[in-house]
N, C-alpha and C positions, 0 to 999 in steps of 0.2 A: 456714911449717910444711910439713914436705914430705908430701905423701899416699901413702896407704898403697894397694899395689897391690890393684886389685877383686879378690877372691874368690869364686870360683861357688859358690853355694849349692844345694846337695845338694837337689833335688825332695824334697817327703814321700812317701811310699810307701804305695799305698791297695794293698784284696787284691780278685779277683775270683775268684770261684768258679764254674766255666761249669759250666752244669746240664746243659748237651746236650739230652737231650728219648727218645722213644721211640727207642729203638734195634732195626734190624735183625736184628742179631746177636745181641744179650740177648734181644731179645722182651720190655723192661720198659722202665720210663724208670731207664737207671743211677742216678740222682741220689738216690733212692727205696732204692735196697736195704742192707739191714741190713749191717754190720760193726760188731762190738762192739757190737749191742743201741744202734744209732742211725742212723739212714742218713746216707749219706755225703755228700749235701752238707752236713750239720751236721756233719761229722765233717771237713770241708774246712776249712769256715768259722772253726769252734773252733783249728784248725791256724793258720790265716794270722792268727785276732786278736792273735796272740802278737808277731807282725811288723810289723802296719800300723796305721798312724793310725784307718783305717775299711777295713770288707770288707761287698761288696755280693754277691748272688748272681744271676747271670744265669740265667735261663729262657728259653723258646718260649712263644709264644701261648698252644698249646694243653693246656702243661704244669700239674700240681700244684705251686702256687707255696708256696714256704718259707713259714713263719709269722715273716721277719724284715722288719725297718724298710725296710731296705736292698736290697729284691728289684726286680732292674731288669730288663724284658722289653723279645726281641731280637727286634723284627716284619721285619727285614730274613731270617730263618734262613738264614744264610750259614756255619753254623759257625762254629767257635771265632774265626775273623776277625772276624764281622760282631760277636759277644757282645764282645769288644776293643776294638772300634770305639765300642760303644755306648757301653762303662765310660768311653771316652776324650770321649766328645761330654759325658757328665755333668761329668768333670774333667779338659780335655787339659795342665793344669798341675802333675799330677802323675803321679810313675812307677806300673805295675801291674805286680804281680804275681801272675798268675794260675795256678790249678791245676784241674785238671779232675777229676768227679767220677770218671772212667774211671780214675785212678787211684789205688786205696785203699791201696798201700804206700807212699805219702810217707808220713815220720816228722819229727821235728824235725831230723833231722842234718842230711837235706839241705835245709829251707830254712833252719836256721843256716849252712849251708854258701853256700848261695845271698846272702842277707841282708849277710854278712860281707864275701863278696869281689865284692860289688854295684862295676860300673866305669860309674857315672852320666856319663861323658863318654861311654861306647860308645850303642848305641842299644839294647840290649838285654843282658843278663849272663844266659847260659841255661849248660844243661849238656849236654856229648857224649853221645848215647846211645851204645849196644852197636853199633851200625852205623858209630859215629866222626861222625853227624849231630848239629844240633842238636835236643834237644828241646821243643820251643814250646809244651808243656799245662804247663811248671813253670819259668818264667820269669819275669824279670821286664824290663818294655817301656817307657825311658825317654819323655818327650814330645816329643821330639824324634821320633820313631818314629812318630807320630801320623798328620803330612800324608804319611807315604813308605806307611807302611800303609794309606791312606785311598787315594792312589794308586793301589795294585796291587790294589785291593779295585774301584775304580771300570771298570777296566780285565779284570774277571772273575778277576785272577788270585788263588784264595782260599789260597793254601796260607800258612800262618806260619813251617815250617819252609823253604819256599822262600825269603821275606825273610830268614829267619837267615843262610842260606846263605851270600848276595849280596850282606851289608849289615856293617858297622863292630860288630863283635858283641863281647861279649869268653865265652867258652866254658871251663868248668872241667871238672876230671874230677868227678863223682858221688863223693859218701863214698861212697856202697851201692849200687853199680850197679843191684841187685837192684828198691830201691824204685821206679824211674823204669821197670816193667813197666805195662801196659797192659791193665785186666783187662776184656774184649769178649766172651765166652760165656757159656753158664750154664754152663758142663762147669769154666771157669776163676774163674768166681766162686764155687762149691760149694769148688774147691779151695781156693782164698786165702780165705778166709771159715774155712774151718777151722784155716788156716795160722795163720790171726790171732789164731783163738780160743787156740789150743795155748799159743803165745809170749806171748800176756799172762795166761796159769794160774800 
């Protein structure tokens, strides 16, 4: 009987929600602030459980930690790398897709967007931003990605859009460009907080 060619099986696909921590720039912990009467890493989390088997939320030490199951804290604070790192040491046998609480205009479009045209043979399937770069807060990070990211982490180099850059990626256009903005003020959260409220009246 003749055998059937191996087939690669598609990693399961877990969500992480990077809480970040105090920020600079807000003067608050973004994770914490309200959009639609919930803060946004609940309003992260809600988002990705539509997509993944399981979604954790990364924190800092010194942060208000969610009241979920699944709250993983990042004692390396290395940024969005080292919270990647971590979700990857809990399970480096499956793909993540992480989104950052920094930004509150992800919708469903584009993680079905993201979701759909996932290329589990690349090392990562992310989206162009407005600059023709990758974006790395709304991504998704196969395991294969693991020991190369563990590398350039080991090495100081923290940046995730630098690894997209340099690395076997596969890159879409954004349905809504729009959503994949970066919301870092309180002058820009005052605005997109009303934005939001307006659009779902």
């Amino acid at each position: 009987m003749a055998l059937l060619p191996d087939t690669e099986v598609t990693p399961p696909l877990w969500g992480l929600v990077l809480g970040g921590g105090q920020s600079t720039r807000m003067g608050t912990d973004k994770a914490w602030l309200q959009y639609s009467d919930q803060p946004q890493w609940k309003r992260s989390y809600e988002l990705l459980q539509r997509y993944c088997e399981c979604v954790y939320v990364s924190v800092n030490p010194e942060q208000q930690r969610p009241s979920v199951q699944n709250c993983q804290v990042d004692f390396c604070q290395k940024g969005p790398m080292g919270g990647l790192l971590t979700a990857f040491g809990t399970n480096s046998s499956v793909a993540w897709l992480i989104l950052a609480v920094d930004m509150p205009l992800v919708q469903h479009v584009t993680l079905e967007s993201l979701v759909q045209n996932r290329k589990p043979a690349s090392l990562a399937t992310a989206f162009s931003g407005a600059d023709a770069l990758p974006e790395p807060l709304v991504t998704i990070y196969e395991p294969r990605s693991f020991s190369l990211i563990r590398l350039l982490f080991e090495k100081n180099h923290l940046s995730l859009r630098k690894f997209l850059t340099t690395s076997d990626v596969t890159l879409l256009c954004p349905p809504q460009p729009s959503e994949l903005i970066s919301v870092d003020t309180p002058e820009a959260y005052r605005y997109w907080k009303e934005q939001l409220a307006s659009s779902s009246c």
